[in-house]
N, C-alpha and C positions, 0 to 999 in steps of 0.2 A: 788563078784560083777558081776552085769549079765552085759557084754558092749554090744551095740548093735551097729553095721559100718554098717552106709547106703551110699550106693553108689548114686549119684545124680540121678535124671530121667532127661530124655531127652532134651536138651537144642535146641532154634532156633540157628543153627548154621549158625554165620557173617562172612566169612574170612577177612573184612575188620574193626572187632573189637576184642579188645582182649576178649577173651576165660572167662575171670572173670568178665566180663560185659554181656555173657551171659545170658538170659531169660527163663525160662522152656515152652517149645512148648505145644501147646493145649494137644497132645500126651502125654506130661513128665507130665503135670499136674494130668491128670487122674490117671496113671499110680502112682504119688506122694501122692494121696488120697488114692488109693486103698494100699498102706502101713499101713493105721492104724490098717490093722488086723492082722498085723505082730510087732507090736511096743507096747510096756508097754503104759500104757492112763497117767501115769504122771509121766514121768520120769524126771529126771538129762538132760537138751538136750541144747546139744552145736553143733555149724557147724562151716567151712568154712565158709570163708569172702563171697567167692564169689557167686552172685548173684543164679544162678541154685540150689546150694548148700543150701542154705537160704531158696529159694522156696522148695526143698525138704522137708525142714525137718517141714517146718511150715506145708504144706497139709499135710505130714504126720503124723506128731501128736496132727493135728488141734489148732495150734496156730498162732495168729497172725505175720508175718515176722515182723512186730519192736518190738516183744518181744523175738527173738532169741538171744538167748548168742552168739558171734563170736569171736572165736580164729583163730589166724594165724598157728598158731600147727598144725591146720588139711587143710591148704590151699593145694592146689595140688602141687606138686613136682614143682621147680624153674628150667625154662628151657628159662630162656631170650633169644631174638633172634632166636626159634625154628621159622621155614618158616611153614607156613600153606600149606602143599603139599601132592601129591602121597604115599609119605614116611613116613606121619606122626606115622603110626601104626606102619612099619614096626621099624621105628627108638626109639620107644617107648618101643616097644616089647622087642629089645636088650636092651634097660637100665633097664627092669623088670628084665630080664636075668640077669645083673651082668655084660652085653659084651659091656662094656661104652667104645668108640673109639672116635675120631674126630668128629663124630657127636651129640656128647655127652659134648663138649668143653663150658665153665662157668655154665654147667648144676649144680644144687643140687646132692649128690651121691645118692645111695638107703640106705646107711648106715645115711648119713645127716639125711635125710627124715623120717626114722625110729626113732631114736633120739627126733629128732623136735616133733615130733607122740604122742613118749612117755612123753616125758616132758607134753604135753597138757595136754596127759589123767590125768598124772596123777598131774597137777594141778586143773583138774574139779572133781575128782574121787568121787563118793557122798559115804556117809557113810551107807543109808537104800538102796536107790532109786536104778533103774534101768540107766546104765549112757546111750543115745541115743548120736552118733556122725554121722553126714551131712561130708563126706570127698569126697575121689575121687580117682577113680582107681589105678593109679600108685604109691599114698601116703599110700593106706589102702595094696597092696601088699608089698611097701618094710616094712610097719613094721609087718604085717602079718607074710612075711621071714625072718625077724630079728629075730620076738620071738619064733619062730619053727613051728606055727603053719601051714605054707606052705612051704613046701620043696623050697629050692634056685635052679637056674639054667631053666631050660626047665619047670620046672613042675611049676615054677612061671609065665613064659611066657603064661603058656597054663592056668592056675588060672584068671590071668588078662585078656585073652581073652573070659574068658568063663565069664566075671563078662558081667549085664544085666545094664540096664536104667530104673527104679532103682535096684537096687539090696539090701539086709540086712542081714549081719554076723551076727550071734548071738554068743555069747561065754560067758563062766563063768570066770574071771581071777581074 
């Protein structure tokens, strides 16, 4: 099966709303559109619940957003109570890494997440089709380093920062 992991494009970002109420900025739109030449024309396609996520994946492979399948499988990593601040990267970055401290406390793990990931995929897994997944950077690296396909530790850190607005994994699994 060929998977395709699309990373969301670019969201207006509210620090006085949550993160998966999100919107795709004029910017993430274009950006969202110009994925259909990277993306199978009628695949298998499931997202994230959340809003940017949805818009991705509809301009990307030009379907209407009330006809996207949404799974919580591919929602982004569970970080209750994360403070919208300076540190948000930095503190992001260490839990890509593995280096979950205090700052990381009622977090989902990267093992969780990976898990969670899999279970999704493979309750959408198509039989012909090409399967397209809407997910989100820290969800699509921990089960990326779960299955080997990115090395754990630093070189996960530096994979995750190198991921774009939108971005799309292609893989055969």
């Amino acid at each position: 099966m060929e998977l395709f992991l699309v990373r969301h494009a670019m969201p207006e970002v509210d620090p006085h709303r949550s993160p998966d109420s999100w919107r795709l900025s004029r910017e993430g739109r274009i950006a969202a559109r110009a994925l259909r030449a990277d993306l199978p024309r009628t695949p298998t396609a499931v997202s994230s619940p959340e809003i940017k996520a949805v818009e991705t994946l509809a301009l990307g492979i030009d379907r209407p957003a009330d006809r996207i399948v949404t799974d919580d499988g591919f929602a982004e990593v569970l970080r209750p109570g994360e403070p919208f601040d300076d540190e948000v990267a930095a503190r992001r970055r260490a839990w890509v890494e593995g280096r979950l401290d205090g700052r990381h406390d009622g977090w989902e793990t990267p093992g969780e997440a990976a898990t969670r990931m899999q279970s999704a995929i493979d309750r959408h897994r198509p039989e012909r089709a090409a399967l397209v997944v809407a997910t989100h950077g820290m969800a699509m690296t921990a089960w990326l380093t779960a299955c080997g396909h990115v090395a754990d530790g630093a070189a996960a850190g530096e994979f995750w920062s190198q991921l774009r607005f939108p971005d799309v994994i292609r893989l055969g699994i």
